[in-house]
N, C-alpha and C positions, 0 to 999 in steps of 0.2 A: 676695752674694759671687760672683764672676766662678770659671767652670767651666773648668779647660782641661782637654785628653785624659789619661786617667791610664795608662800604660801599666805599671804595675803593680797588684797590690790596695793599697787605700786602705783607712783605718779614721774613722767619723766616729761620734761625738757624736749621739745620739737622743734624748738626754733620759730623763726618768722615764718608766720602759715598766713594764705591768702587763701580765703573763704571764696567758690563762686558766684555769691553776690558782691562782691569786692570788699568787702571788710578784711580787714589784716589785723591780726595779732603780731605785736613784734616777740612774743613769747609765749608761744603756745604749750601748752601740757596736755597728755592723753595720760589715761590710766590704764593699767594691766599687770596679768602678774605672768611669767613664764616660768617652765618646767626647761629647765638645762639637762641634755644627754649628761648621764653619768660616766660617759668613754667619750673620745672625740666627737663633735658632734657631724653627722654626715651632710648637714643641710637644716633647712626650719619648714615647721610647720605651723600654719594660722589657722584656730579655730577663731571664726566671728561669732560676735553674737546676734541670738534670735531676739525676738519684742522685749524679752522680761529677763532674759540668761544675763549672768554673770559668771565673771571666772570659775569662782567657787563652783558653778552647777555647768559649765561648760567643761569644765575640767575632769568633773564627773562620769559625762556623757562621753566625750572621749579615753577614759579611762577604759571605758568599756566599750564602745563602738571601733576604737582604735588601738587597742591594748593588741598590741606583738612584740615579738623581739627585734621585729624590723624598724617600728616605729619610735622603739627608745634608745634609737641611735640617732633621734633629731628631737633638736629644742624645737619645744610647742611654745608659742607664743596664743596669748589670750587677748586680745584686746579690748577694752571698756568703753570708754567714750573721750570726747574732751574734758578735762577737770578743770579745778580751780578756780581762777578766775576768769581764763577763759570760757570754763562753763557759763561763769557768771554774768560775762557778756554774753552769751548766746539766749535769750528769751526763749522757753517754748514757742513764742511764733515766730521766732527767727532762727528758725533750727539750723543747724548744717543741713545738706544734702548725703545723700546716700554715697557721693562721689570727692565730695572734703570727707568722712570718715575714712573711706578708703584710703585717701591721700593720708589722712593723718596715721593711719594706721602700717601706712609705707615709710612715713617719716618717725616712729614709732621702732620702728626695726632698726632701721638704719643706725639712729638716735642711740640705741641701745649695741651700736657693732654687731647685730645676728649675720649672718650668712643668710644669702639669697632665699629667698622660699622655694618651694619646688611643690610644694602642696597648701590649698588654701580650703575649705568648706566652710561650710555653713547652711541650718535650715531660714526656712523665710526671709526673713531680712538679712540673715545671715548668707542664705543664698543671695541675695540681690549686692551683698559685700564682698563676696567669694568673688563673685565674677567681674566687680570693680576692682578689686586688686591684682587681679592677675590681669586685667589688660593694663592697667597702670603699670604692671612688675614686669610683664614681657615673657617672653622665655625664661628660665625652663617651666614658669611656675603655671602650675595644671590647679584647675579648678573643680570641683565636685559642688554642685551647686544642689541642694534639699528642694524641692516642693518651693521655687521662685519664678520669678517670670523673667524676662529680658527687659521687658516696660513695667510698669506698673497698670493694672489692670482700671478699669473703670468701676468692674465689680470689688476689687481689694482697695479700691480708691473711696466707693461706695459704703463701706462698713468701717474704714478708718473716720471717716465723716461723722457719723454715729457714735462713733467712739469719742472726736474731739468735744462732739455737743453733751456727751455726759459729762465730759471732766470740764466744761466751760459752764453748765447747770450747777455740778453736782459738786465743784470744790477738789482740792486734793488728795482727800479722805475716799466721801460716797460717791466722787464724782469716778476714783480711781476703781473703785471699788464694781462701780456700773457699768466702765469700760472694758472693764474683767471679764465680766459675763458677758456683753456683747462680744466680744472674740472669741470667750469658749464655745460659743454655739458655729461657729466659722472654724474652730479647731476639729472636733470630735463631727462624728453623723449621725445622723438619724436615729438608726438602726441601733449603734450602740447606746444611744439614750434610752431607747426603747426597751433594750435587755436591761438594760440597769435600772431604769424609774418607773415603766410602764407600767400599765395595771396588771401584765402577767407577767410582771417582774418579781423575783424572791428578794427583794431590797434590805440586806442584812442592817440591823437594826434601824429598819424605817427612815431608810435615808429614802430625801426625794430630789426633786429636779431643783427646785428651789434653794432648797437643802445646801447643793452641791454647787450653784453658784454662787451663793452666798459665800459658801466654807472657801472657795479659789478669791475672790473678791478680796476680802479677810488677810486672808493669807496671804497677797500681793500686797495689800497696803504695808503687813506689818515688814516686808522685805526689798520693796523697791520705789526708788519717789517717783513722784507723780509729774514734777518736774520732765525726767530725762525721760518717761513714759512718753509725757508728748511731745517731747523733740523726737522721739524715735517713731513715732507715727505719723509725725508729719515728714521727717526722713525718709521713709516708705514712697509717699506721694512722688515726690522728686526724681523716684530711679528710674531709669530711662539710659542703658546703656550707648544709643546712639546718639545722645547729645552730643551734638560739635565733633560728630567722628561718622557723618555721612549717612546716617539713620542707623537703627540696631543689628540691620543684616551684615551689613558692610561692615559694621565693628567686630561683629563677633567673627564672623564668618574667614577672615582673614587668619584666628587664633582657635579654630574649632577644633584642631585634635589636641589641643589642650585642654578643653570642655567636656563634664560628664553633668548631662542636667539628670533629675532625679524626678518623675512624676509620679502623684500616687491617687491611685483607683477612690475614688471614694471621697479623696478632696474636694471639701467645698467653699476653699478657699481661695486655693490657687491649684484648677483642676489638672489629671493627668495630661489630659487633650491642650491645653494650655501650654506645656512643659515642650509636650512631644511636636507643638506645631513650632515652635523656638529653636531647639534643637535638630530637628528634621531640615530646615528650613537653608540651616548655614553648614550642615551637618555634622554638628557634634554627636557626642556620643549622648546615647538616653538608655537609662535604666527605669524600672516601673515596678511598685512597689504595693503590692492587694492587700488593704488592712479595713477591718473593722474599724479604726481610730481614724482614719480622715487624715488631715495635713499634719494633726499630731504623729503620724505614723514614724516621721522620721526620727521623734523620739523616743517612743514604742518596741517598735519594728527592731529591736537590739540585731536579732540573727540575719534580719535581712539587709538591715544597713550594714552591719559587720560586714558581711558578703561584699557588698558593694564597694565601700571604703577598700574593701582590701586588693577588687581588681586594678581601681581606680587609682590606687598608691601606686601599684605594681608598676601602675604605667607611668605614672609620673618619675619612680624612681629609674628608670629604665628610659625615658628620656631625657633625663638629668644626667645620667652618663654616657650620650651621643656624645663626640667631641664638638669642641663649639656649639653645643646648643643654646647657652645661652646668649649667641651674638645670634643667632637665628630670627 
């Protein structure tokens, strides 16, 4: 089936999907919209999304983090979530896993005729997606994994907790609204709150601390449900690379020079030391990333994520052309 740009979300057809708590959909549907090469296409690329992204603002962030003339030789593909009714059976407390999205989002491709992936990223959750799909996809597909872990942490297990107890107080409204602000303090640091709201801060028209979560809280509600909010947090909890694959060393470690994890100084979500004990470990590759913004950095950080992205393709597209690599 011929691909063209979808400038809205799209909904497709996956077929019978088996959830890993064994629930089966005879008809599953994911949503997403993808950007088809204007020339042949040379291969695909998967941006995941992070907690709150959708196509529309993932599409964004790649446009500019990934904007070359090397990269608009491959269809980017966006992936959303499950839709429809499948949504519909899925409860917030019966989320997917972080490893059925993946799946779905390989079935997703396929569903749609793309060509192999060869490149997959994503920040936070999106990292923790990135590096489910490429061992679910095999060779040749390389990973660039943002500011995620291999497991999920105790401490990012810790503040997702806090977050489901606002939206189980606080409703789909203030409840989304509270859990907003409980993650922008886990986004951003100290330091920069300090320049911005502090008492020896110049706060352009008297914005304050308060202020400013309120205004993100707000602004989430009027753009994302509350719904897929906590299936995507409770997704989070779930990921855990080495389930059923001999613990997370063993899994990864097998596929590490396909691996770029990304850690950043000042995260106080999911720290650098975090990134680099994961990567280190099985030895993929690590990049490290100094920002004033925290875990937000890899949204930020344009020049330096650019950078990075663009070693990180280099290698993947230059592995994608070993002969047989992808029976490797």
């Amino acid at each position: 089936m011929p691909i063209t740009s979808a400038p809205t979300l799209a909904t497709r057809s996956i077929g019978r999907f088996a959830f890993e708590d064994g629930r089966v959909v005879d008809d599953a549907t994911f949503s997403y919209a993808v950007d088809a090469s204007p020339v042949a296409s040379d291969g695909l690329v998967i941006v995941c999304p992070s907690l709150t992204a959708t196509p529309d603002t993932l599409r964004l962030w790649w446009s500019d983090v990934g904007a070359s003339d090397a990269h608009a030789r491959y269809t980017t593909l966006y992936p959303h979530a499950f839709s429809g009714s499948t949504s519909d059976a899925l409860t917030p407390q019966q989320a997917p896993t972080i490893r059925d999205l993946a799946r779905g989002i390989a079935a997703l491709a396929k569903s749609l005729g793309l060509p192999k992936a060869i490149f997959v990223t994503g920040g936070s959750m999106g990292g923790m997606l990135a590096l489910e799909v490429a061992l679910e996809s095999g060779a040749p597909t390389h990973a660039l994994v943002l500011a995620a872990p291999a497991v999920q942490s105790a401490w990012g297990a810790g503040w997702n907790q806090v977050q489901l107890q606002a939206l189980e107080l606080g409703g789909p409204e203030r409840g989304l609204e509270l859990a907003r602000a409980i993650g922008m303090l886990t986004y951003r640091t100290e330091r920069e709150f300090e320049e911005r709201f502090g008492v020896d801060a110049d706060s352009p028209n008297g914005r304050t601390m308060s202020g400013y979560l309120r205004h993100h809280g707000q602004k989430l509600v009027q753009r994302f449900d509350s719904a897929e909010y906590e299936r995507r947090v409770r997704a989070m909890d779930t990921h855990d690379v080495g389930r059923g694959r001999g613990g997370w060393r063993e899994a990864l470690a097998a596929h590490a020079d396909r691996i770029t994890g990304v850690g950043i100084i000042g995260d106080a979500l999911y720290s650098a030391d975090l990134v680099a004990g994961w990567t280190s470990a099985v030895g993929a590759h690590l990049h490290v990333v100094n920002s004033v913004h925290g875990h937000d950095a890899f949204l930020l950080e344009r020049v330096q994520i650019r950078d990075i992205i663009a070693t990180a393709f280099a290698r993947a597209v230059q592995a994608s052309q070993v002969p047989n690599a992808a029976q490797r």
